[in-house]
SEBAKE-540916 format. One line per 10 residues: number of its first residue (from 1); their letters; for each residue x, y, z of N, C-alpha, C. Coordinates in steps of 0.1 Angstrom, whole numbers. Layout:
BEGIN
NUM) a) X/Y/Z/X/Y/Z/X/Y/Z  ...
***
This chain:
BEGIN
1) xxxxxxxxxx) 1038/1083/1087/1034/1079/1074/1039/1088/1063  1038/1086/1051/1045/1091/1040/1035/1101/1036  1037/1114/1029/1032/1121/1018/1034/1113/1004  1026/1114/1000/1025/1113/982/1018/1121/973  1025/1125/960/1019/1135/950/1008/1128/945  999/1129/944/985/1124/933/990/1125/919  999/1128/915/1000/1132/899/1012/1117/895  1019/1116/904/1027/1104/899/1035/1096/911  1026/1090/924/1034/1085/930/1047/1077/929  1053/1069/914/1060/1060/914/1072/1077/915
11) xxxxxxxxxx) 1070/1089/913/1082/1094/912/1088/1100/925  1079/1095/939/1082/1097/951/1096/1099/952  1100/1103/968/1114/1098/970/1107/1099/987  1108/1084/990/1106/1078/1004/1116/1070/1008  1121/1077/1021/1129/1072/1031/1123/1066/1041  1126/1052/1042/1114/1045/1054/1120/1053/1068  1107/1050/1078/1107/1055/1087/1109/1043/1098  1124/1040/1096/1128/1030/1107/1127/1035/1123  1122/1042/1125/1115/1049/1141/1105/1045/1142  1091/1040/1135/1083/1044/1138/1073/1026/1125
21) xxxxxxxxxx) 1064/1033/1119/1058/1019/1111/1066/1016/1100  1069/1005/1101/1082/1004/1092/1088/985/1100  1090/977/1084/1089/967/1088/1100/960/1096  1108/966/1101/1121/964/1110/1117/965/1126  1102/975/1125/1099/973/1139/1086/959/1139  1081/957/1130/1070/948/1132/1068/935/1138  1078/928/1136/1069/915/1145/1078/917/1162  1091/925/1164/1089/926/1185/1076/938/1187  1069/945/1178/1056/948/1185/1047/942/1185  1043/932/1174/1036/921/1174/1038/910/1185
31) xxxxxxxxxx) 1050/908/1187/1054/899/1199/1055/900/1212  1057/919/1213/1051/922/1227/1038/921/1230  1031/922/1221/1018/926/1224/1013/912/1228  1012/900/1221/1013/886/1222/1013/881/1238  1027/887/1241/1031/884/1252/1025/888/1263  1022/906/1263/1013/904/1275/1002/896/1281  997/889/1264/986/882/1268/991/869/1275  1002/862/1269/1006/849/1274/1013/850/1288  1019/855/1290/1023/860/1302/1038/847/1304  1046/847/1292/1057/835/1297/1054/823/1290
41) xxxxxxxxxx) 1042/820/1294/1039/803/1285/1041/800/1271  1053/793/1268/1059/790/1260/1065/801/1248  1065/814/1254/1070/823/1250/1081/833/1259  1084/842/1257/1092/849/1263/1080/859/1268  1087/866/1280/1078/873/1289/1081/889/1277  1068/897/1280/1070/909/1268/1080/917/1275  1085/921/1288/1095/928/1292/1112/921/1286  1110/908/1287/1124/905/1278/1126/906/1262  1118/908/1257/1113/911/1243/1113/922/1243  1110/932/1252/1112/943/1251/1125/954/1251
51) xxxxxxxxxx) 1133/945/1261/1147/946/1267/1152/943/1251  1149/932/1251/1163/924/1236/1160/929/1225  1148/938/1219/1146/944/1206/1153/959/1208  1149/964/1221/1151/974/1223/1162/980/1219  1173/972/1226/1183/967/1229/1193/968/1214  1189/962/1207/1194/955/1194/1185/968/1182  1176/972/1180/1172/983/1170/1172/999/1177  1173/1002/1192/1172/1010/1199/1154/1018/1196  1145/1008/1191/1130/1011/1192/1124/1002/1204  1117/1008/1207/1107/1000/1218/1097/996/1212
61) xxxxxxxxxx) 1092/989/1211/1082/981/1207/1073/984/1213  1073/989/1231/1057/989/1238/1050/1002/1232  1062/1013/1225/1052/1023/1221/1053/1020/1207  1048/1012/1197/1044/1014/1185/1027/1011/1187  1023/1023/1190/1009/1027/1185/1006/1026/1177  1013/1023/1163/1008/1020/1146/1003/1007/1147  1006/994/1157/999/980/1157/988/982/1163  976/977/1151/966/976/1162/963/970/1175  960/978/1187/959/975/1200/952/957/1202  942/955/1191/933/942/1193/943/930/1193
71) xxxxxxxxxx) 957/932/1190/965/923/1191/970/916/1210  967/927/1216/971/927/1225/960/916/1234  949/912/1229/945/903/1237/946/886/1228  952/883/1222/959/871/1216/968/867/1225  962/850/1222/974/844/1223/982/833/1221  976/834/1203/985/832/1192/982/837/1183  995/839/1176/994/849/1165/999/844/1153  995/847/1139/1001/843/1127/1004/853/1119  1017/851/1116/1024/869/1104/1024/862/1096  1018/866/1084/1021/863/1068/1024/873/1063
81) xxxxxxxxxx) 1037/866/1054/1046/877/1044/1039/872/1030  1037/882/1028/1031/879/1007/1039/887/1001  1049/882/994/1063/889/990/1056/892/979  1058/908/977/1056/919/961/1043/919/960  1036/924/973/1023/931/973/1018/942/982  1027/957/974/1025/966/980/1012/968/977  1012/982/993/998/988/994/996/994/978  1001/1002/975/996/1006/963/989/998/954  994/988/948/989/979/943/981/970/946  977/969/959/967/964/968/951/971/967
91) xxxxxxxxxx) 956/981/974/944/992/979/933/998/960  943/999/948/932/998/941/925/987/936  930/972/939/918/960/934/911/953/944  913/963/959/905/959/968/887/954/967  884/961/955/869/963/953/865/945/946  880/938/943/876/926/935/883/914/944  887/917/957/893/909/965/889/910/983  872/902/985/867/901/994/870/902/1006  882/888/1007/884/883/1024/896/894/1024  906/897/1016/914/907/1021/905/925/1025
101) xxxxxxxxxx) 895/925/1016/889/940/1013/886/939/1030  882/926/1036/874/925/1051/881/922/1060  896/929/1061/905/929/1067/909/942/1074  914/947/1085/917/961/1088/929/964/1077  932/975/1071/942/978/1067/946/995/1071  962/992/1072/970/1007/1076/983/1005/1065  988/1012/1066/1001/1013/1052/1014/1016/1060  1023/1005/1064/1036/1007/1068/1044/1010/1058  1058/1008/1061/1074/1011/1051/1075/997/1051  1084/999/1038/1096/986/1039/1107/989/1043
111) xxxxxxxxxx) 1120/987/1041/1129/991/1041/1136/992/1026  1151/1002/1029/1160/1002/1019/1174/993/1020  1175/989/1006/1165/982/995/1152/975/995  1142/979/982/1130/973/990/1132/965/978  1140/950/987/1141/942/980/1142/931/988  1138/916/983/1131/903/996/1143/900/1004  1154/898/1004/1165/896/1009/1170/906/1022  1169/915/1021/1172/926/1030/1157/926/1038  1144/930/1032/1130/929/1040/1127/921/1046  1131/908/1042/1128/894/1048/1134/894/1066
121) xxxxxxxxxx) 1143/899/1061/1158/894/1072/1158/907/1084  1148/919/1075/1144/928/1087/1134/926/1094  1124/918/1088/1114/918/1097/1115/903/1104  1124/893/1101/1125/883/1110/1139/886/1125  1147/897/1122/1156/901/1132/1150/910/1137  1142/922/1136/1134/932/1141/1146/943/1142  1154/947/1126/1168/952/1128/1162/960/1113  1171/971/1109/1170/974/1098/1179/967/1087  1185/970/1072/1194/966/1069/1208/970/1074  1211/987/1078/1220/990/1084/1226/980/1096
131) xxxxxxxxxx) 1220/977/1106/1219/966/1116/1224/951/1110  1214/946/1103/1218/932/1103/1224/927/1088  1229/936/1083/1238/937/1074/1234/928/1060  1221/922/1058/1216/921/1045/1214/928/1034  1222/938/1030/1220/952/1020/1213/948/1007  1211/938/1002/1212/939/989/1208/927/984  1199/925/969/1198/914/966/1213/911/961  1217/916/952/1237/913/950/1242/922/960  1253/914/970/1259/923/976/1272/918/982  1281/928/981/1295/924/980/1302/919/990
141) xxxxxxxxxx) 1313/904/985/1313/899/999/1328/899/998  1337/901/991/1351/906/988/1355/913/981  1368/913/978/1374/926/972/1370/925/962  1363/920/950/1358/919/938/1348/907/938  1341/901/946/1328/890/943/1314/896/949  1304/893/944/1295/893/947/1285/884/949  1281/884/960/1270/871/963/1255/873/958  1249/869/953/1230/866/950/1226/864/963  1223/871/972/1219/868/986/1207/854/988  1197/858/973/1187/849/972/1192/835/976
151) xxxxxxxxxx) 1201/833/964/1204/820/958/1216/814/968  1223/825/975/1236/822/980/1245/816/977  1251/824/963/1261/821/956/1269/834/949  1280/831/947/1288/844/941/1285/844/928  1289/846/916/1293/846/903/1303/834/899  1309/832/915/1318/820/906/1317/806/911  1299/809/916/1293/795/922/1296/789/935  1303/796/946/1306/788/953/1292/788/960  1289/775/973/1281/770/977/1275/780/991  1269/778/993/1265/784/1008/1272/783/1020
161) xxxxxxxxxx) 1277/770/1016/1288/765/1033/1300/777/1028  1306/778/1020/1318/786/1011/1315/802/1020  1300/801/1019/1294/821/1024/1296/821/1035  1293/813/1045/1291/815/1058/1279/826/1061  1264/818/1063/1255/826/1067/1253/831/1077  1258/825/1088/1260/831/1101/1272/841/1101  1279/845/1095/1289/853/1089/1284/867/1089  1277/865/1074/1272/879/1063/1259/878/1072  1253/872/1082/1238/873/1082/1241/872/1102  1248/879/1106/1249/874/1119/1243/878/1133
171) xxxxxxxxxx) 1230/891/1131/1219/894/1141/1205/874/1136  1206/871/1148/1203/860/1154/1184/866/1153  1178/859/1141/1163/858/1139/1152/856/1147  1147/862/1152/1133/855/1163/1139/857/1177  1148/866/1178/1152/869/1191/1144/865/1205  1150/852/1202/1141/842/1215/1129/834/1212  1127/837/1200/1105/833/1198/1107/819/1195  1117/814/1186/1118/800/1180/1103/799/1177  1095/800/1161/1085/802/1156/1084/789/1150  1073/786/1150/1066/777/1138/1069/783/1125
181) xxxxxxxxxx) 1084/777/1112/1082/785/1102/1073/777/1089  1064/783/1085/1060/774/1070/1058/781/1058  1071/774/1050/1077/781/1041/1077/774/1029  1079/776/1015/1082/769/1006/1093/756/1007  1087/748/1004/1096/730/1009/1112/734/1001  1113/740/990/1127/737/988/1133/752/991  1129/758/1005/1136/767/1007/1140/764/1018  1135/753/1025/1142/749/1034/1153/749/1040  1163/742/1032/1179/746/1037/1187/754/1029  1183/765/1024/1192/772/1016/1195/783/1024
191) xxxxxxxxxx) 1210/784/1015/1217/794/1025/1208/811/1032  1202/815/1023/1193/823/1027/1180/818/1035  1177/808/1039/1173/804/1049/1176/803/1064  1188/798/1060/1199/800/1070/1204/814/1081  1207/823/1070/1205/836/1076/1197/846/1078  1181/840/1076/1170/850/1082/1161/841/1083  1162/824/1085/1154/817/1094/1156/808/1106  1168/812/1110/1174/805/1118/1170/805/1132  1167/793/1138/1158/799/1154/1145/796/1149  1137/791/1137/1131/789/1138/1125/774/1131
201) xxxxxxxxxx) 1113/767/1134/1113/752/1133/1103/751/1119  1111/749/1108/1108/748/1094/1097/735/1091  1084/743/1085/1077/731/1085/1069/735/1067  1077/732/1055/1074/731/1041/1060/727/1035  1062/739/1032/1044/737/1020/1051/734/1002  1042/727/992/1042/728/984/1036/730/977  1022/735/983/1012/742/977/1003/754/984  992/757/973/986/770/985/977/764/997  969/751/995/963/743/1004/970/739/1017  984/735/1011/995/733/1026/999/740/1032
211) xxxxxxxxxx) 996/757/1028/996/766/1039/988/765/1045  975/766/1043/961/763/1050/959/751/1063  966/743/1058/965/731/1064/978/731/1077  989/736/1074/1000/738/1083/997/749/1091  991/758/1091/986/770/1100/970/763/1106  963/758/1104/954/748/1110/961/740/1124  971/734/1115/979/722/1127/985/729/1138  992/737/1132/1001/743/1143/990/751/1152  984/756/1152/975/764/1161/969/756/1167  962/743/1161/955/739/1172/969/731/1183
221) xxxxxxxxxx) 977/727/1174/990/721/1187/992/732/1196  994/746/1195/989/755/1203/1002/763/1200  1011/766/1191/1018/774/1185/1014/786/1188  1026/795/1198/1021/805/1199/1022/812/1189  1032/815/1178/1037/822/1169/1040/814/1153  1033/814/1143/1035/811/1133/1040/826/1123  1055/816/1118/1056/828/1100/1052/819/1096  1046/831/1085/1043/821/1074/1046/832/1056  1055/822/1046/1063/835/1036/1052/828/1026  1050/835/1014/1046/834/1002/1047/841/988
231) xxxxxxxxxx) 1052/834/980/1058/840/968/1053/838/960  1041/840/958/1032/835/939/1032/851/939  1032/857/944/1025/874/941/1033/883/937  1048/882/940/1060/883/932/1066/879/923  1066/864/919/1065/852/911/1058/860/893  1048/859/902/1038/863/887/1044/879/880  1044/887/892/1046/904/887/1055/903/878  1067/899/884/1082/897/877/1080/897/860  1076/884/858/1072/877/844/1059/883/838  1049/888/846/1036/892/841/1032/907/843
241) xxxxxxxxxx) 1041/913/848/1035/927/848/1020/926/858  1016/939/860/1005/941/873/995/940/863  988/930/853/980/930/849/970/917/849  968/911/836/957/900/842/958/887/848  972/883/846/979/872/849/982/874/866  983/886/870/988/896/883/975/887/887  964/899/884/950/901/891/944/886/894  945/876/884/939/863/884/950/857/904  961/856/897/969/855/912/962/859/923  962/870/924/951/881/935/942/873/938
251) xxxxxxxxxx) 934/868/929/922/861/932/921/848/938  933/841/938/933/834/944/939/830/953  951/839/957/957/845/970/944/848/982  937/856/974/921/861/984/913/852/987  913/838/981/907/825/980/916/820/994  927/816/994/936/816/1002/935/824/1019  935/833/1019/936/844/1024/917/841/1036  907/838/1025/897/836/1034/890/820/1041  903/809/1034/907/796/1041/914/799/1055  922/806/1052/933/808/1064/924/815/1073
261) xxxxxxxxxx) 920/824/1074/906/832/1081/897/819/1088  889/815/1078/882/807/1086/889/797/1094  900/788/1091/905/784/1103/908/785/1114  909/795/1115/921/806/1132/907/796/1141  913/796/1152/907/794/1163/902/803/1170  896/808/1183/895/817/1190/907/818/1196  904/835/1196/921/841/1205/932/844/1193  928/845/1183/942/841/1173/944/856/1165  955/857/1161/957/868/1158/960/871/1142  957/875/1132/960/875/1116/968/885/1114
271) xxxxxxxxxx) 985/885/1110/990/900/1107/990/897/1091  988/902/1080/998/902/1071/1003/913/1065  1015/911/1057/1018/921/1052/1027/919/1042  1040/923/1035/1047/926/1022/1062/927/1024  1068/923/1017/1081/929/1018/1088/943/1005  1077/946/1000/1084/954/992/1069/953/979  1066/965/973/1058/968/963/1065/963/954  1058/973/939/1064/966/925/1059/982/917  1073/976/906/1069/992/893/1072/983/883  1060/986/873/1062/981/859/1075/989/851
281) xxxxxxxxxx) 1081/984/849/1091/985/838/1093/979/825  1085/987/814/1080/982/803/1092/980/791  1102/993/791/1113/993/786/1129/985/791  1135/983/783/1149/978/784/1158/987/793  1165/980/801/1173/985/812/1178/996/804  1187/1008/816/1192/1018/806/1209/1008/809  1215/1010/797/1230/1006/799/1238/1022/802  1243/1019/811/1254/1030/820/1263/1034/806  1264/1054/810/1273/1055/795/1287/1053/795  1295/1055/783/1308/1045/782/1320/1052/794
291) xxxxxxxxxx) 1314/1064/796/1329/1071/801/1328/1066/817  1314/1061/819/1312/1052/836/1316/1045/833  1311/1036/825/1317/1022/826/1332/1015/825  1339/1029/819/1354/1028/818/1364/1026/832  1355/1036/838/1360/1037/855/1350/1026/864  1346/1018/860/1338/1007/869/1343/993/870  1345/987/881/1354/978/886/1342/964/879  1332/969/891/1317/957/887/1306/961/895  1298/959/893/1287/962/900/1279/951/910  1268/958/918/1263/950/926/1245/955/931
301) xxxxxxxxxx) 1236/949/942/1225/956/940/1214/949/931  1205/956/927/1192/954/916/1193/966/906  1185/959/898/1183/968/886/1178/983/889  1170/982/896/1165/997/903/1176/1004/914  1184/997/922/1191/1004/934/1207/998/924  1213/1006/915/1222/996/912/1236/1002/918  1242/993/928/1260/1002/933/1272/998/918  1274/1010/917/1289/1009/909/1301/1011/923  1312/1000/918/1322/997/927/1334/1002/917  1341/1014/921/1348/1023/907/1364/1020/912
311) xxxxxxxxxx) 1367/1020/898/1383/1015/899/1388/1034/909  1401/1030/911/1405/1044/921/1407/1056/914  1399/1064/924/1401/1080/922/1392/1083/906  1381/1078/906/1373/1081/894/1356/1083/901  1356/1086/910/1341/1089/918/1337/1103/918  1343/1112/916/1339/1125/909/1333/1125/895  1345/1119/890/1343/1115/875/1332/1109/874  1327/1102/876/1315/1093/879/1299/1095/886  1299/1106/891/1290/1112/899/1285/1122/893  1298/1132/885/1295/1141/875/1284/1133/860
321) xxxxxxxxxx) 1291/1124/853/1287/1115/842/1272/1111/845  1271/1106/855/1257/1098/857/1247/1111/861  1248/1118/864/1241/1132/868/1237/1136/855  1240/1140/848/1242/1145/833/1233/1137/829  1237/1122/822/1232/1115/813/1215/1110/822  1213/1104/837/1206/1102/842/1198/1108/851  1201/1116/853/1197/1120/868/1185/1127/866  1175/1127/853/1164/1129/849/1154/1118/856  1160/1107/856/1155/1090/860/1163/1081/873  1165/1091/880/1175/1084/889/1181/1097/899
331) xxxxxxxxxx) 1184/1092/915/1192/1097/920/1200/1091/922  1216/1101/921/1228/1095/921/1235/1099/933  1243/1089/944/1243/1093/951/1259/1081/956  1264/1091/965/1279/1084/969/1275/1077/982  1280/1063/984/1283/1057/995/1280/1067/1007  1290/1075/1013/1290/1080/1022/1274/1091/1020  1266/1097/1016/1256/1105/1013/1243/1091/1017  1247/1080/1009/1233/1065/1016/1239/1068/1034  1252/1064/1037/1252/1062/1050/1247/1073/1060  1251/1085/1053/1251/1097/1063/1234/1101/1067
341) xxxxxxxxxx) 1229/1096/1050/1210/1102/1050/1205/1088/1061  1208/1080/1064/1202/1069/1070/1194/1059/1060  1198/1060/1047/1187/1055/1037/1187/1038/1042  1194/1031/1044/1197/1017/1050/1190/1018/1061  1193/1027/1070/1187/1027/1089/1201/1032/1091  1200/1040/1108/1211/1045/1113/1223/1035/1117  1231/1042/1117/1244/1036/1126/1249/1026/1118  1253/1027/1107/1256/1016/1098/1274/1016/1102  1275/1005/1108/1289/998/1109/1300/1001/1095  1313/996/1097/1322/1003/1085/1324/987/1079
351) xxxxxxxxxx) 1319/971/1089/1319/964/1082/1308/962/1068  1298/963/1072/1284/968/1065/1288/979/1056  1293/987/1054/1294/1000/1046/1304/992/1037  1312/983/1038/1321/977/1027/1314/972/1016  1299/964/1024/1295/959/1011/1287/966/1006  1285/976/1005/1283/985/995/1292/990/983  1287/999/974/1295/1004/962/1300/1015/965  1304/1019/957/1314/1035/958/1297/1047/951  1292/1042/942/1279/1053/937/1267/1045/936  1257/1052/942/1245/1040/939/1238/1050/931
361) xxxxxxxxxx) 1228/1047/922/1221/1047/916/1209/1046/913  1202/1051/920/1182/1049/930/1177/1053/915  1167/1044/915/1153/1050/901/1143/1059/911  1140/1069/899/1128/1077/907/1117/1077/896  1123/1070/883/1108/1066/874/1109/1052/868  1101/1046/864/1098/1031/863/1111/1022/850  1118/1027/853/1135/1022/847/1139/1018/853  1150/1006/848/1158/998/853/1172/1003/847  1186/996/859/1200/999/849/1208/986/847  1211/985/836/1216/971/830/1231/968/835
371) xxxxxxxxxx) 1232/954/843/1242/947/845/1245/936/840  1253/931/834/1255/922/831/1254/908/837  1255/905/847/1260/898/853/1244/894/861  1236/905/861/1225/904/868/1214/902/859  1211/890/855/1203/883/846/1198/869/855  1184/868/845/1176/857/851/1169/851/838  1160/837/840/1154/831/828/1144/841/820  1141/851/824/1129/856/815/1132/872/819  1127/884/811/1129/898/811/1123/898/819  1124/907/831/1116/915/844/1110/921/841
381) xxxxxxxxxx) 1098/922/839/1084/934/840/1083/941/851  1081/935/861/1078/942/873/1092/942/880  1097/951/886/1111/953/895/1104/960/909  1117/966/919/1112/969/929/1132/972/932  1133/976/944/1145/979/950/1148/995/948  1140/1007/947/1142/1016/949/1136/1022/959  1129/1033/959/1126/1047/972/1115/1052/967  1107/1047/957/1093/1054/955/1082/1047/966  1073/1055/963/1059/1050/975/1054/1037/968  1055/1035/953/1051/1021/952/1061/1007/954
391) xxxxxxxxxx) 1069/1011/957/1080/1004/965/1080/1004/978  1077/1012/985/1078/1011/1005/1068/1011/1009  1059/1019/1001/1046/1013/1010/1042/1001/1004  1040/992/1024/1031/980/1022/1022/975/1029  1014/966/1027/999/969/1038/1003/964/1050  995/966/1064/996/960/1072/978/955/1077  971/942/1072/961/935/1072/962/931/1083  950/934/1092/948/926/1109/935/919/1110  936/906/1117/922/903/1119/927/899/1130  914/896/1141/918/890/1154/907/878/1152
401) xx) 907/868/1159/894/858/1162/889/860/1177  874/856/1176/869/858/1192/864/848/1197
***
């Protein structure tokens, strides 16, 4: 688990702990645990689940003692992702949000970038980013483009078939589980569905009631394993800041939250948890000063983790500049220094290190850095994709039924 300062957690600097609780190991320990109960029936036996995660993240799953043990007598279980609801932000409006407050809670990592694209795709491959090579909400797919991982498209529009998601996304999802997924109806077939839902049998909600109602059906058909994603709690932050527009959400997330509860059957298992916290960012991005931007090719990343990709032999030059003008608000940091610290996860391949930048650019106070290119319909309030505690830490909520 992490340390944190009481005086200003957003100015942390947290490297997730891909060893240990941390969402790259979470659903093959969830799914071993599953398993011992099912013993095979319509699941994988937990010793081959154990073999193939093992295998593939080099964690074992039978010793993550951070899942609570009560999982182990299920058998069926439901993971819910509530995208952009870190613990931090959680744990203080617990006192106004019942069915979650009546939930077990512990505080895992995200991963780096803690950003939905890369978190998503680790906790459905049971891999880090290093691993299964989703780095970045923008992240570089040639010698000069960049893809929106989200949207899966470059800058110069081409389509998803054009990306190849089994390509850029090619560690194989649900390693054997083939899961009940229910997801937002028009995420269905998009290319980012593609490469961190694949393997698994897509059944679309279009509201918060059709979550309710699809995790109902499928359990009682006898689904050993339901995902299930949700995006209003990010949705809102973005545009609304952590305040009343936020909290109203919360409240009826927790409305949500104690439907889904009362339906489980006996034997059923409740995980949820987060792909990444949130920092208000009240001010205008910082724009990069002129003598960077002279030596910068283009950029890639989020506003908070941003990579500069530098024309040649200007990365000194560049490392010096940004240190100076930023490094009050930011750590600056070269390609090889992310790969070497394990900030991604270990063992990062040299295909995977391409799509990265030549300097990244990590916030360590609630600032953003302005790209051009990386723009959306309305100013960002709430961001996320750096290395503070209110960005990695996120809850891990358990309920069991009896």
């Amino acid at each position: 688990m992490m340390e944190t300062n009481s005086h200003d957690p957003r100015a942390d600097w947290v490297v997730p702990d891909y060893g240990g609780a941390c969402l790259s190991n979470l659903l093959p320990a969830l799914a071993y645990k599953v398993a011992l109960e099912r013993s095979g029936d319509r699941f994988p036996t937990a010793e081959r689940i154990r073999l193939r995660t093992t295998r593939g993240s080099g964690v074992d799953p039978s010793k993550a003692t951070w899942v609570p043990e009560e999982f182990a007598g299920c058998r069926q279980l439901v993971l819910l992702v509530l995208d952009g609801l870190g613990y931090n932000q959680l744990v203080t409006r617990l006192q106004y949000l019942p069915n979650l407050a009546g939930l077990n809670l512990s505080r895992i990592h995200s991963v780096a970038p803690t950003t939905t694209a890369s978190a998503l795709t680790s906790i459905t491959t049971g891999r880090p980013p290093s691993s299964h090579g989703v780095v970045g909400y923008r992240m570089r797919v040639g010698p000069s483009e960049v893809i929106n991982t989200l949207r899966w498209m470059t800058d110069r529009k081409e389509s998803r078939w054009d990306l190849a998601p089994l390509k850029l996304a090619p560690v194989e999802p649900f390693f054997g589980l083939s899961p009940a997924v229910v997801t937002k109806a028009i995420f269905g077939n998009s290319g980012f569905s593609t490469a961190h839902l694949r393997g698994g049998r897509n059944f679309g909600w279009r509201t918060q009631s059709g979550i309710v109602s699809w995790i109902q059906e499928l359990l009682k058909d006898g689904e050993p394993l339901v995902y299930v994603y949700y995006d209003g709690v990010d949705t809102t932050a973005h545009e609304f800041g952590l305040r009343e527009k936020y909290e109203r959400e919360l409240e009826f997330l927790d409305y949500m939250i104690g439907a889904i509860v009362d339906a489980l059957p006996p034997g059923v298992g409740l995980a949820i948890t987060s792909d990444h916290g949130q920092v208000e960012v009240m001010e205008e991005p910082f724009q990069l000063p002129g003598e960077v931007l002279s030596n910068v090719n283009f950029q890639s990343g989020e506003g908070r983790f941003r990579w500069l990709h530098l024309r040649s032999k200007s990365l000194e030059t560049v490392v010096d500049a940004l240190g100076a003008s930023l490094g009050e608000v930011a750590r600056v940091m070269t390609r090889q220094e992310v790969v070497e610290q394990g900030i991604f996860g270990p063992d990062m391949g040299s295909d995977f290190q391409r799509r990265l930048g030549d300097v990244a650019l990590i916030a360590t106070q609630p600032v953003a850095f302005f790209d051009p290119l990386d723009t959306g319909p309305f100013e960002l309030v709430c961001r996320h994709g750096a290395l503070t505690a209110d960005e990695v830490a996120v809850p891990l909520l358990s309920y069991v039924t009896q």
